[in-house]
BAFI-3210 file (N, C-alpha, C; in Angstrom, 3 decimals, decimal comma, padded with zeros to 6 digits):
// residues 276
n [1|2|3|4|5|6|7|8|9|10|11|12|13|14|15|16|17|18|19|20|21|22|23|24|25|26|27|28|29|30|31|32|33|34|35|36|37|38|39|40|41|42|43|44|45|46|47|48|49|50|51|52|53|54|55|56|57|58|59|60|61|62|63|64|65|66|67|68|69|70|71|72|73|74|75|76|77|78|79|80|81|82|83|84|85|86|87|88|89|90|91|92|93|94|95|96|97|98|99|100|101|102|103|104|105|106|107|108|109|110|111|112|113|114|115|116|117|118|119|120|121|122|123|124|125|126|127|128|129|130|131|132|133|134|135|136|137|138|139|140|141|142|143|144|145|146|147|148|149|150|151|152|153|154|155|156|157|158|159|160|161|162|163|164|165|166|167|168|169|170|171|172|173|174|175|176|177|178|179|180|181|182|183|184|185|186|187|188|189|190|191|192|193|194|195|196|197|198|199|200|201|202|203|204|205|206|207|208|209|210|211|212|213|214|215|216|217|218|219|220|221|222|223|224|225|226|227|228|229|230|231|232|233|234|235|236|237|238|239|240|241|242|243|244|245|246|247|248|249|250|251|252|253|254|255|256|257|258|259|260|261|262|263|264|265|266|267|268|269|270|271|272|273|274|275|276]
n.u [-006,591|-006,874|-004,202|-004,902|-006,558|-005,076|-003,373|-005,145|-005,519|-003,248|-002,692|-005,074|-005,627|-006,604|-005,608|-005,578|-003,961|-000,781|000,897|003,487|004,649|002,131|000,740|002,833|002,783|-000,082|000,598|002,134|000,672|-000,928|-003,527|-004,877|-003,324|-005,244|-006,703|-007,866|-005,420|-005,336|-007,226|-008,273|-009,257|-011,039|-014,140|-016,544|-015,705|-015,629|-018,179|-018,162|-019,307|-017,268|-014,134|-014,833|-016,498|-015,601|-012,913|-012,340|-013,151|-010,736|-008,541|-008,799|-008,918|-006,139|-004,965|-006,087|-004,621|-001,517|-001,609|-001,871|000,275|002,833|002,579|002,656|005,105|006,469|005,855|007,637|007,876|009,490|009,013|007,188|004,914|003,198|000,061|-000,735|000,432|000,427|000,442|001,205|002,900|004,331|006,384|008,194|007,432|006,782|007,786|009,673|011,134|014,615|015,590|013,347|011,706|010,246|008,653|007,084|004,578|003,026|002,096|004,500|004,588|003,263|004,334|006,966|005,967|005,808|008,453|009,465|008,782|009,369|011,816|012,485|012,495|014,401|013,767|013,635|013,637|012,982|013,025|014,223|013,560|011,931|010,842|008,368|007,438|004,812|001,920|-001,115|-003,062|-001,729|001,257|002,398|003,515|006,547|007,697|008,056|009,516|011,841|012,525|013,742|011,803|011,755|009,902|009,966|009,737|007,761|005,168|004,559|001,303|-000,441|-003,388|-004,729|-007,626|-007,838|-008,953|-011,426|-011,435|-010,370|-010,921|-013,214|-012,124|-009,150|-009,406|-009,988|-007,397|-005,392|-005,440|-005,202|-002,621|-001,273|-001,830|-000,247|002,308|002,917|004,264|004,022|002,992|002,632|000,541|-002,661|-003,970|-006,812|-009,381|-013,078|-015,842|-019,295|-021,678|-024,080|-024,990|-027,757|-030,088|-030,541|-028,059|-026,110|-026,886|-025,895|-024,312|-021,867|-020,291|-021,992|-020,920|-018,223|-017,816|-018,507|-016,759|-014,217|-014,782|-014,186|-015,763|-016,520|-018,225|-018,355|-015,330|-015,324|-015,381|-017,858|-018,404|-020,226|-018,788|-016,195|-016,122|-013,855|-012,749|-013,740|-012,960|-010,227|-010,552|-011,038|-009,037|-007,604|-006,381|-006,876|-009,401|-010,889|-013,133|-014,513|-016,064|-015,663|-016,672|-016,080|-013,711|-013,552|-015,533|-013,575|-011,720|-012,367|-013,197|-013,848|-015,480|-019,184|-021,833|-024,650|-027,958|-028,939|-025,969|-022,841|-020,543|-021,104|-020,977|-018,604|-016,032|-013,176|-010,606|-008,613|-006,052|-004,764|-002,378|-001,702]
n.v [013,034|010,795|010,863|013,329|012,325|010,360|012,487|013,291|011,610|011,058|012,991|012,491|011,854|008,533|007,575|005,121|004,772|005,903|008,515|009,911|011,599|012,411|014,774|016,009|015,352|016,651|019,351|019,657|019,836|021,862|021,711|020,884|022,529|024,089|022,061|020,466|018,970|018,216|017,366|019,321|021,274|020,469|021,133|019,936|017,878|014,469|014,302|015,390|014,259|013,830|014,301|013,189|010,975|009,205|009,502|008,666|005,968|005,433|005,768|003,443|001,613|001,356|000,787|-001,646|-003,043|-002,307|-004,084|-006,430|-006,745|-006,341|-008,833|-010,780|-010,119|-010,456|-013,149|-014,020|-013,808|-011,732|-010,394|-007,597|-006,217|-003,617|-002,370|-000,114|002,308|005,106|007,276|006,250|005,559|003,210|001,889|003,744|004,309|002,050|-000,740|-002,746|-006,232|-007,319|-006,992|-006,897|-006,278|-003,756|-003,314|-000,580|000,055|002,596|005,007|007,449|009,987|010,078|009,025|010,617|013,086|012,335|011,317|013,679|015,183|013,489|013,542|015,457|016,104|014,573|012,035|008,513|004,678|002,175|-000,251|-002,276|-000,449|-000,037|002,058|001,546|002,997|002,432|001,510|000,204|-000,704|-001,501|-003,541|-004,319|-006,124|-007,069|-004,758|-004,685|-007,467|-007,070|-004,762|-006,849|-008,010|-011,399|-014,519|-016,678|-016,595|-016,360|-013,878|-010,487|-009,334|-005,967|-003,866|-001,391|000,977|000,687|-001,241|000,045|001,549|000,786|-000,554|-003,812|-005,647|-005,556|-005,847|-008,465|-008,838|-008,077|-009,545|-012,275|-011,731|-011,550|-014,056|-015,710|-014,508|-015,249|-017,256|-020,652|-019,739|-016,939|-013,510|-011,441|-008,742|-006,710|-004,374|-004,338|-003,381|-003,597|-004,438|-002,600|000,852|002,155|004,761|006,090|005,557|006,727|009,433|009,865|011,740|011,480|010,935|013,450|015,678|015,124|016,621|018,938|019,988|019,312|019,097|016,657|014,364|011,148|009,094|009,439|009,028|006,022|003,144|002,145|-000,204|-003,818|-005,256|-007,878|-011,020|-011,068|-012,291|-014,388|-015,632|-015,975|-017,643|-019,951|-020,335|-021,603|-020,173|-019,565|-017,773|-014,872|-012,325|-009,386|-007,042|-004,103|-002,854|-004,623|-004,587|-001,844|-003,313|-004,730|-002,717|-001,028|001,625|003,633|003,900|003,126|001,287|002,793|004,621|003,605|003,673|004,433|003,097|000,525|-001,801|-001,781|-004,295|-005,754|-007,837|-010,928|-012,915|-016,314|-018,321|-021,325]
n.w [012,885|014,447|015,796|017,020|018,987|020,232|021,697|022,935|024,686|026,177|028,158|029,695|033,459|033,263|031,283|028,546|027,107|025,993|023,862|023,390|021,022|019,941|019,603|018,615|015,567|015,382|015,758|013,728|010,838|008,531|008,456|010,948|013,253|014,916|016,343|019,693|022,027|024,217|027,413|028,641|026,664|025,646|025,097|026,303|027,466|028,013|026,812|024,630|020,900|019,417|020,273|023,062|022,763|020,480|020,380|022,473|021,599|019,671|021,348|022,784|021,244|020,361|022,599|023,085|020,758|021,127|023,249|021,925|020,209|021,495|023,420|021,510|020,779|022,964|023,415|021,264|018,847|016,641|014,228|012,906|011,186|010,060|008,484|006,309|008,567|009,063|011,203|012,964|015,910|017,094|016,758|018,524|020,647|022,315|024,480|022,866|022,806|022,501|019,805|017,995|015,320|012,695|010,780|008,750|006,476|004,505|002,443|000,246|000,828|003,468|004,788|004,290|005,925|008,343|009,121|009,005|011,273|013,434|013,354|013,671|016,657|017,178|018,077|018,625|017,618|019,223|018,275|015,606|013,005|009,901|007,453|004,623|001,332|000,302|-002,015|-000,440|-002,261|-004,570|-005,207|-002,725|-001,541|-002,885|-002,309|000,589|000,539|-000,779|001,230|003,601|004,854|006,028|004,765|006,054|008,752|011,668|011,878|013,142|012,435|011,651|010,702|011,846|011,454|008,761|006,666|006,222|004,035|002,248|-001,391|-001,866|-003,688|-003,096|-000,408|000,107|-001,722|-000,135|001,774|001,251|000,398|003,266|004,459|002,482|003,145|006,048|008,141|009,700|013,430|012,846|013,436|012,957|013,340|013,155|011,947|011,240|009,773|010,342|007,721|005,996|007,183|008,890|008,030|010,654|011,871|010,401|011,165|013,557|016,047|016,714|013,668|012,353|014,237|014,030|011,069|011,320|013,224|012,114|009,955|008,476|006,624|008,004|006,444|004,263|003,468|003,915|002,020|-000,693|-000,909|-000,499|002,215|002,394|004,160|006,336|008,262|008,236|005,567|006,708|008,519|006,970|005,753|007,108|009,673|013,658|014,652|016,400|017,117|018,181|019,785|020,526|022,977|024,522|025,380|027,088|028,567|029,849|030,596|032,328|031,157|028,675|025,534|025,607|024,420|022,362|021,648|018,327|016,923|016,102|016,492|016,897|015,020|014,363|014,908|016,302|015,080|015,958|015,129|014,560|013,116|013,182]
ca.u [-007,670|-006,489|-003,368|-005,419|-007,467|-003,764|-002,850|-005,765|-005,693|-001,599|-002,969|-006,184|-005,369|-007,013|-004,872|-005,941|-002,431|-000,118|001,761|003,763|004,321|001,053|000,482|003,552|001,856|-001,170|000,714|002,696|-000,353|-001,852|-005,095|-004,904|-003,131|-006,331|-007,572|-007,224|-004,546|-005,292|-008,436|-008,956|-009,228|-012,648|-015,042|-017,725|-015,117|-016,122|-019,313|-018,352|-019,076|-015,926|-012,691|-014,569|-016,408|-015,021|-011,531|-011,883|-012,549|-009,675|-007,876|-009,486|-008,625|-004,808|-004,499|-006,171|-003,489|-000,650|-001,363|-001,634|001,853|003,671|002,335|002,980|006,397|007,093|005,703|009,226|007,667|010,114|008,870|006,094|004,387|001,786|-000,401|-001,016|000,825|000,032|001,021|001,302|004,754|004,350|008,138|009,278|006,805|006,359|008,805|009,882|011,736|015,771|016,026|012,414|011,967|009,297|008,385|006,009|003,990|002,509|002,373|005,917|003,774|002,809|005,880|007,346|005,580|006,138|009,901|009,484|008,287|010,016|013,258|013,010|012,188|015,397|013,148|014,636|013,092|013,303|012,912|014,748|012,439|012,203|009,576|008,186|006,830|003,890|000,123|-001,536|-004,064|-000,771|002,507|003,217|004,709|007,685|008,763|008,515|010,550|012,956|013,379|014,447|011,195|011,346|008,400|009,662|009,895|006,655|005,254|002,661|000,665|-001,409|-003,874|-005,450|-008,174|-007,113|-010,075|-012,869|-011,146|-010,049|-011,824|-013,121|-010,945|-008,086|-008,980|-009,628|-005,919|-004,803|-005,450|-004,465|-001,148|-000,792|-001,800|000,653|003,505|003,170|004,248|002,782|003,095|001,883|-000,638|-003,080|-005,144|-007,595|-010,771|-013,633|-017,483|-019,960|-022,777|-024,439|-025,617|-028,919|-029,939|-030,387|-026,723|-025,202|-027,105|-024,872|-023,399|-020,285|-020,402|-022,325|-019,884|-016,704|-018,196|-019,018|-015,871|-012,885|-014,528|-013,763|-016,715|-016,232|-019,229|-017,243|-014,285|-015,826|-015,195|-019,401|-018,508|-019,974|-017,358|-016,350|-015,780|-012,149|-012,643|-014,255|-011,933|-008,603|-010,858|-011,390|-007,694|-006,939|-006,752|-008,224|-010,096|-011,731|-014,176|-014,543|-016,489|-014,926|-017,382|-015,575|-012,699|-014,565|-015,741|-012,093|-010,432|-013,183|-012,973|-013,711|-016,775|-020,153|-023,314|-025,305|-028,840|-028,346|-024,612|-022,131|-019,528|-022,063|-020,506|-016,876|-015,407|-011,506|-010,619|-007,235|-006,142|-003,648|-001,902|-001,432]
ca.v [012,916|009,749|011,183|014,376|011,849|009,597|013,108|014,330|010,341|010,614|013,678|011,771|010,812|007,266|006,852|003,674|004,619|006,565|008,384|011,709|012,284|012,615|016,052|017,007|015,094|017,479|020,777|020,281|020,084|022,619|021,984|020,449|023,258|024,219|021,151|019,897|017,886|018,033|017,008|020,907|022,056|019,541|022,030|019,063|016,283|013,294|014,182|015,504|012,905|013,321|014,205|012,643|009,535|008,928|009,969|007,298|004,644|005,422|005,179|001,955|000,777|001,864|000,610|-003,450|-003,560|-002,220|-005,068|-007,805|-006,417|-006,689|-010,000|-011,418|-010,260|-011,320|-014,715|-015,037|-013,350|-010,795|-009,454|-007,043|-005,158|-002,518|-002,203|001,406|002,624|006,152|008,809|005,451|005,561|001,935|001,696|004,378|004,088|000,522|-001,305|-003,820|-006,853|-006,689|-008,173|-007,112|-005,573|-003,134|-002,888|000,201|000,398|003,508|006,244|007,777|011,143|009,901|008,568|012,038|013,736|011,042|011,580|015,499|015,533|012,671|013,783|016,892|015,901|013,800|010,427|006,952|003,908|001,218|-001,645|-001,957|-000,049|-000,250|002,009|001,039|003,528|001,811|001,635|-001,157|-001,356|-002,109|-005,013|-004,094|-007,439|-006,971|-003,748|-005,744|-008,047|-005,837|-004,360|-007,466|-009,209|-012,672|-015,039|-018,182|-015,978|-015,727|-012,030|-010,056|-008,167|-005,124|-003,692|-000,907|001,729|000,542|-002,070|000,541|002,611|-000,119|-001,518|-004,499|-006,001|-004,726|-006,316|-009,710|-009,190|-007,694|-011,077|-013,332|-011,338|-011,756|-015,948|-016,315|-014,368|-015,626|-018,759|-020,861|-019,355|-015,421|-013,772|-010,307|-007,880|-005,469|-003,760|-004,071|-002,286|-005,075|-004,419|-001,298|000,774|002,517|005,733|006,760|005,747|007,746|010,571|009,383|012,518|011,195|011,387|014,860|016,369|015,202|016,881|020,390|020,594|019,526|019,146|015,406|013,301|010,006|008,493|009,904|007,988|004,831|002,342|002,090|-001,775|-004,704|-005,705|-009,220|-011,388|-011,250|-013,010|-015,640|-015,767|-016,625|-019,233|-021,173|-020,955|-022,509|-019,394|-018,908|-016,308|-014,269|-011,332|-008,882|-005,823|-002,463|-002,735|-006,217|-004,346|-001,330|-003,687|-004,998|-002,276|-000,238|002,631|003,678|003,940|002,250|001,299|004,467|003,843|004,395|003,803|004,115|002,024|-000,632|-001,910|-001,750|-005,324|-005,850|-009,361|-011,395|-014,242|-016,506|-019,039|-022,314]
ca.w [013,854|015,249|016,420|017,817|019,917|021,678|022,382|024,769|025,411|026,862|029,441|030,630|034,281|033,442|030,410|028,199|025,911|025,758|022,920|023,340|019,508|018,843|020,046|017,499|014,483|015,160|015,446|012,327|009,893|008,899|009,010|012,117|014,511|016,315|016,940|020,894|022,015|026,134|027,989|028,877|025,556|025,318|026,559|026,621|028,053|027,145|026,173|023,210|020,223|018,285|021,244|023,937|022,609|019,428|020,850|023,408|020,808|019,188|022,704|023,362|020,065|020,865|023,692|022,746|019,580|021,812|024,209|020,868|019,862|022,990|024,150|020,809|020,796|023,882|022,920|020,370|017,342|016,192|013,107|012,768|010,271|010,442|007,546|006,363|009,502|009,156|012,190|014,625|016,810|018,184|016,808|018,637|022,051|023,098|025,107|022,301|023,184|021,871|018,274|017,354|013,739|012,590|009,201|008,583|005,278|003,955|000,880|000,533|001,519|004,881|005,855|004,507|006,783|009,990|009,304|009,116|012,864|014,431|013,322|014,501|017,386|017,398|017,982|018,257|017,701|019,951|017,639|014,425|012,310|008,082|006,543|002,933|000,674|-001,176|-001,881|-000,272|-003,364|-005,230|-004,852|-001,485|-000,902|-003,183|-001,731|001,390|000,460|-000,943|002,458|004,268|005,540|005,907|004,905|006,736|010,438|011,804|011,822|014,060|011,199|012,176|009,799|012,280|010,994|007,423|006,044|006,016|003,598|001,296|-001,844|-001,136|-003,606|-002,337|001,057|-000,471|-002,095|001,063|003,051|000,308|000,576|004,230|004,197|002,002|003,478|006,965|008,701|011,230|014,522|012,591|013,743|012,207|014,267|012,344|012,092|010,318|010,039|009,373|007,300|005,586|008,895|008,533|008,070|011,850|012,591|009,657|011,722|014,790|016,558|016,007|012,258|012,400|014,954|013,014|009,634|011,599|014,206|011,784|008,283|008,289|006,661|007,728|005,751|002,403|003,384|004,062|000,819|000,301|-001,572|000,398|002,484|002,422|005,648|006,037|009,124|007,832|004,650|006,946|008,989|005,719|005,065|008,654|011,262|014,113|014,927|017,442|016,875|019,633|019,767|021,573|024,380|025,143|025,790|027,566|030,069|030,267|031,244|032,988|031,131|026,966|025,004|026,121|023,540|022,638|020,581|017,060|017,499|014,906|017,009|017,173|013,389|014,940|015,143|016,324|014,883|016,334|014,455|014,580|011,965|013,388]
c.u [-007,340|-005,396|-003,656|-006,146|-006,165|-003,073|-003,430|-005,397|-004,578|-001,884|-004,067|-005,019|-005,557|-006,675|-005,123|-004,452|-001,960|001,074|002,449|004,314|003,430|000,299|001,216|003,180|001,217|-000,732|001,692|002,630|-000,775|-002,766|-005,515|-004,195|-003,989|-006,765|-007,219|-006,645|-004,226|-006,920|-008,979|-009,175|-010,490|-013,306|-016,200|-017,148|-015,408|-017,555|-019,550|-018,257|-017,839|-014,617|-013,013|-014,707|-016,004|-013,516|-010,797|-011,623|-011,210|-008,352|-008,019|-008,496|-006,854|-004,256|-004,811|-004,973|-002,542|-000,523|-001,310|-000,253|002,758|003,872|002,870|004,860|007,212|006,455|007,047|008,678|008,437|009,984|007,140|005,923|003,187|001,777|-001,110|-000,479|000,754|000,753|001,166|002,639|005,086|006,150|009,067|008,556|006,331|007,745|008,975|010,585|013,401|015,659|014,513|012,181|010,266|009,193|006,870|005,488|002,981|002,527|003,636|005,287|003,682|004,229|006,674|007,671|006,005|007,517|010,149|010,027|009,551|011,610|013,837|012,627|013,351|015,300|013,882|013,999|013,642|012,833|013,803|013,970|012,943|010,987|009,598|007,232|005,892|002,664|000,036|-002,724|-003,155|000,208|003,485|004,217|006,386|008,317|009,133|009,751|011,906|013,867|013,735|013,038|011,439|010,396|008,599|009,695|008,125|006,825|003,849|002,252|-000,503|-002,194|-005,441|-006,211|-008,077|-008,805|-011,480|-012,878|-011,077|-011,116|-011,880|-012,275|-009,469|-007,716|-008,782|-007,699|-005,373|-004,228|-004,961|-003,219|-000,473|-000,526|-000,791|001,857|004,254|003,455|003,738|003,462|002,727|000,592|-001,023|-004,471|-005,815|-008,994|-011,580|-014,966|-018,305|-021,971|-022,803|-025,218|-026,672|-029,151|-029,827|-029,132|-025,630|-025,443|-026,512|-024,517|-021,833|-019,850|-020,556|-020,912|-018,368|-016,823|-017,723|-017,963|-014,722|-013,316|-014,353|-014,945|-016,066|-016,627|-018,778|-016,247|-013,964|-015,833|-016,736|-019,210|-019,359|-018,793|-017,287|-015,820|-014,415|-011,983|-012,750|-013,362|-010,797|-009,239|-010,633|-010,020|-006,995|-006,475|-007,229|-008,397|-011,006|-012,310|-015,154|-014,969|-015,777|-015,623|-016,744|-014,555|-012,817|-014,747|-014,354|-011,118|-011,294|-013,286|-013,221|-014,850|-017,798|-021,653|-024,403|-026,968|-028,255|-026,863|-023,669|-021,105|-020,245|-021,617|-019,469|-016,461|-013,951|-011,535|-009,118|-007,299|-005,069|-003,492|-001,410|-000,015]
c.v [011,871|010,070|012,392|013,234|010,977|010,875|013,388|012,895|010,612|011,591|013,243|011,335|009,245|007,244|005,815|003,556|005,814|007,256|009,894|012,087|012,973|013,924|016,953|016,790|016,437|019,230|020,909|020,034|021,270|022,866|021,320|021,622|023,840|023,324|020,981|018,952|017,609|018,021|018,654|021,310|021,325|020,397|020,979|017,888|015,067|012,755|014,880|014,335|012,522|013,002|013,223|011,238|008,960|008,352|008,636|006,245|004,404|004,735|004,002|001,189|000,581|000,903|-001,705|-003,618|-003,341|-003,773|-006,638|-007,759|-006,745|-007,897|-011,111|-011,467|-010,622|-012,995|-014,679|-014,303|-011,913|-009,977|-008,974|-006,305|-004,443|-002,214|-001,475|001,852|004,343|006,995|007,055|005,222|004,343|001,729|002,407|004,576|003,212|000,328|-002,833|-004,856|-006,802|-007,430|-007,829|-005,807|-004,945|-002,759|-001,935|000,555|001,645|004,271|006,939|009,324|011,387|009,901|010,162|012,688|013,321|011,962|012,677|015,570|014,469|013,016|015,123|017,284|014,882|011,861|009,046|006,089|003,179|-000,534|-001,139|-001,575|000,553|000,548|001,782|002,116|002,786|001,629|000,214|-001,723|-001,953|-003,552|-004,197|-005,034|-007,562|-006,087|-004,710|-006,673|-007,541|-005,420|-005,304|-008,550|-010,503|-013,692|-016,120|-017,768|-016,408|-014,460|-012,109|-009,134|-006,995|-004,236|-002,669|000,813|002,112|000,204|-000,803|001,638|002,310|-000,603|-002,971|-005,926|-006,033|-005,583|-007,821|-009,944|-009,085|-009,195|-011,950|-013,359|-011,976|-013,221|-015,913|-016,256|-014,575|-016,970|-018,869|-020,237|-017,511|-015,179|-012,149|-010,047|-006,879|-005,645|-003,156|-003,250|-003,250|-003,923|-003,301|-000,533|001,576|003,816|006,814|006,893|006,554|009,404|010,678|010,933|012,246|011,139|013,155|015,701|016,439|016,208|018,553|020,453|020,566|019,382|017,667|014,417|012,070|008,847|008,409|008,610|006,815|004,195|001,891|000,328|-002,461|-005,283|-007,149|-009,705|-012,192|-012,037|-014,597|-016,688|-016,241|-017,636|-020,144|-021,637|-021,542|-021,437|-019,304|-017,655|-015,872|-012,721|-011,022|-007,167|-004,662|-002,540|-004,118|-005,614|-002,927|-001,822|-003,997|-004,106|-001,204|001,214|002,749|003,999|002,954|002,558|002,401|003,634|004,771|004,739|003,563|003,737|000,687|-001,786|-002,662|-003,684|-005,318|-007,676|-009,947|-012,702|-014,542|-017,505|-020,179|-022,616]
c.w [014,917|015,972|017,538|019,664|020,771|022,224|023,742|025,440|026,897|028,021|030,167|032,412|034,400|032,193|029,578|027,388|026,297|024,714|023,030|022,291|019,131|018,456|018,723|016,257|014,473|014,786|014,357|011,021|010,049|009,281|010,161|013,563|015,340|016,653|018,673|021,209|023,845|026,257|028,102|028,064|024,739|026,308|027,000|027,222|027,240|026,902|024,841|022,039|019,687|019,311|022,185|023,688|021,304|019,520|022,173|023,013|020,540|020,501|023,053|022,226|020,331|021,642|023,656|021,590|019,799|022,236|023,221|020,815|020,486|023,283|022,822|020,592|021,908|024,014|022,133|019,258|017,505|015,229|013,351|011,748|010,504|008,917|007,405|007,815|009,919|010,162|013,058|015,023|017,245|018,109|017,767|020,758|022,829|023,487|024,713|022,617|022,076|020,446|017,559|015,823|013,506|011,339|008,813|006,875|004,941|003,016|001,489|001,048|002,847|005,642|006,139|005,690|008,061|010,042|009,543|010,715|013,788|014,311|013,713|015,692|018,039|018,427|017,624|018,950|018,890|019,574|016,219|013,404|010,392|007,743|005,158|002,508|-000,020|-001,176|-001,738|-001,037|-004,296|-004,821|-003,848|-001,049|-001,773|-002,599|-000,579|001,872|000,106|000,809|003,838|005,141|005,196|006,370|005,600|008,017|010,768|012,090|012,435|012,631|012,271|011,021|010,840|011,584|009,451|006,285|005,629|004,905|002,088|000,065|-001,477|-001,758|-003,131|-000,595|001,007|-000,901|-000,889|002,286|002,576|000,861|002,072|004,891|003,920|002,448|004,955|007,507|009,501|012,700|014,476|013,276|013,318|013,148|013,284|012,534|011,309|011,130|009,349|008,742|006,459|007,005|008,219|008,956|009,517|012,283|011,664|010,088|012,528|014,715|016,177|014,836|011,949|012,963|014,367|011,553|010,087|012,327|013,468|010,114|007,747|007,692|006,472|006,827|004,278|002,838|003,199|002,784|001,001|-000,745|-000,326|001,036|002,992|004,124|005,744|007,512|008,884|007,206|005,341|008,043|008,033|005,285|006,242|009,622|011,956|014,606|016,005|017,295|017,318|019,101|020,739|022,950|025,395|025,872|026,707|028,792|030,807|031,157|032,329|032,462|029,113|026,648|025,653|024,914|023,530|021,480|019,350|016,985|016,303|015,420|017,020|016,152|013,654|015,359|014,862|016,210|015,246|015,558|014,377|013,761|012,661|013,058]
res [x|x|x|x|x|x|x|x|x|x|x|x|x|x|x|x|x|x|x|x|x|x|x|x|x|x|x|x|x|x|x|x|x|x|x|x|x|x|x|x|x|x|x|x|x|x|x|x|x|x|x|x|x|x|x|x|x|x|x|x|x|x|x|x|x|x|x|x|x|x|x|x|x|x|x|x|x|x|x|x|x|x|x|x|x|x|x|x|x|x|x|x|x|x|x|x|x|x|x|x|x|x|x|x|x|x|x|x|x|x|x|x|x|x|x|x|x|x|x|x|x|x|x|x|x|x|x|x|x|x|x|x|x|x|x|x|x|x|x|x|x|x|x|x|x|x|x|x|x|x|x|x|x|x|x|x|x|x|x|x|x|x|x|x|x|x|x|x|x|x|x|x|x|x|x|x|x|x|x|x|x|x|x|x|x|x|x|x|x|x|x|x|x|x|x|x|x|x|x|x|x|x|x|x|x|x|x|x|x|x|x|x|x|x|x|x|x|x|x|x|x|x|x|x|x|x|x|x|x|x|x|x|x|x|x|x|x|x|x|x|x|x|x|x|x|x|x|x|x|x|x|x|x|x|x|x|x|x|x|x|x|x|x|x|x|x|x|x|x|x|x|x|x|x|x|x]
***
């Protein structure tokens, strides 16, 4: 879905990202080859809840953790990881700086699949890129290590469209993990959903519309634990932090989602944090 939505994103004339994989992700699932992967193929534009405004988040979202990535690595930080990395290309579609390393974590399934497409597509990274087979409810950090990270570098962490999926142990370990394995000058972008939302916004169009156009309930997916404040949690251990709603970034760029009533983006917090 997320890859359906940087495809129509990459033909928008007003662009927020760009990814030209993402189109081939979509057509070599099955259950994904009808979906739309161009603005024309949205008969409602971007007034449909799921391609147009949903589809934008996603774009939005894309397009703010691109610009963390980048800026951080052109600050001197060379190592990155993406946590659960799923269909995302950043390894193979950003304009990395020379020497920078990409360590992608996901189920040996996913990756599978990634590798299927991109290789037959004869795809080449442009960072030195390592994926890791492994569940991030499990000892991700040994494979990790295994495949060559090192904990005294600093590292950009990314942990996008991951947390909401997670138990909320899991996210507690998750952060532990990442404290521990970063030095000072690290820094971790991700995105949480604060609260329990209430029954009008689980009616949200954008919920509904995803259920009835691709079958997708997001509300299922959603880990229904309290979810702890993982923001909070890496203040207390000496990060700081900043925690920024989508509409922040919206106004930023002139262009994305905008506050609806009864809004199931309304939840949506992108958190940046950095490690002293």
């Amino acid at each position: 879905m997320v890859a359906a939505a940087r495809a129509i994103e990459t033909h928008r004339h007003d662009a927020l990202a760009r990814d030209e994989f993402a189109e081939h992700f979509v057509r070599a699932a099955r259950a994904s080859t009808h979906w739309p992967v161009r603005p024309e193929q949205v008969a409602d534009g971007e007034a449909d809840p799921l391609w147009g405004r949903l589809g934008r988040y996603f774009a939005l979202r894309t397009r703010a953790l691109d610009d963390f990535l980048l800026a951080t690595a052109h600050d001197g930080v060379q190592q990155v990881v993406l946590l659960g990395a799923g269909l995302d290309a950043r390894a193979f579609r950003l304009d990395w700086p020379d020497g920078c390393a990409v360590f992608e974590i996901d189920t040996p399934e996913v990756l599978a699949f990634k590798h299927g497409v991109l290789d037959g597509l004869g795809a080449t990274a442009k960072a030195v890129r390592t994926p890791i087979g492994a569940d991030l409810r499990a000892d991700w950090a040994s494979a990790l290590a295994h495949a060559g990270f090192d904990a005294s570098a600093p590292t950009a962490w990314l942990a996008e469209g991951l947390l909401l999926y997670l138990p909320s142990a899991s996210e507690r370990q998750l952060m532990a993990c990442v404290d521990d394995l970063s030095a000072p000058g690290s820094s971790l972008a991700f995105e949480v959903k604060l609260g329990v939302e209430r029954p009008q916004v689980r009616e949200s169009p954008v919920y509904t519309e995803t259920r009835r156009q691709i079958g997708v309930d997001l509300l299922a997916l959603f880990d229904g634990e309290p979810r702890p404040d993982s923001a909070a949690d890496l203040a207390a251990r000496g990060w700081i932090t900043a925690v920024c709603t989508p509409y922040d970034f919206t106004r930023r760029h002139g262009r994305g989602p905008r506050p609806q009533r009864d809004d199931a983006l309304a939840a949506n917090r992108w958190v940046f944090a950095r490690k002293p």
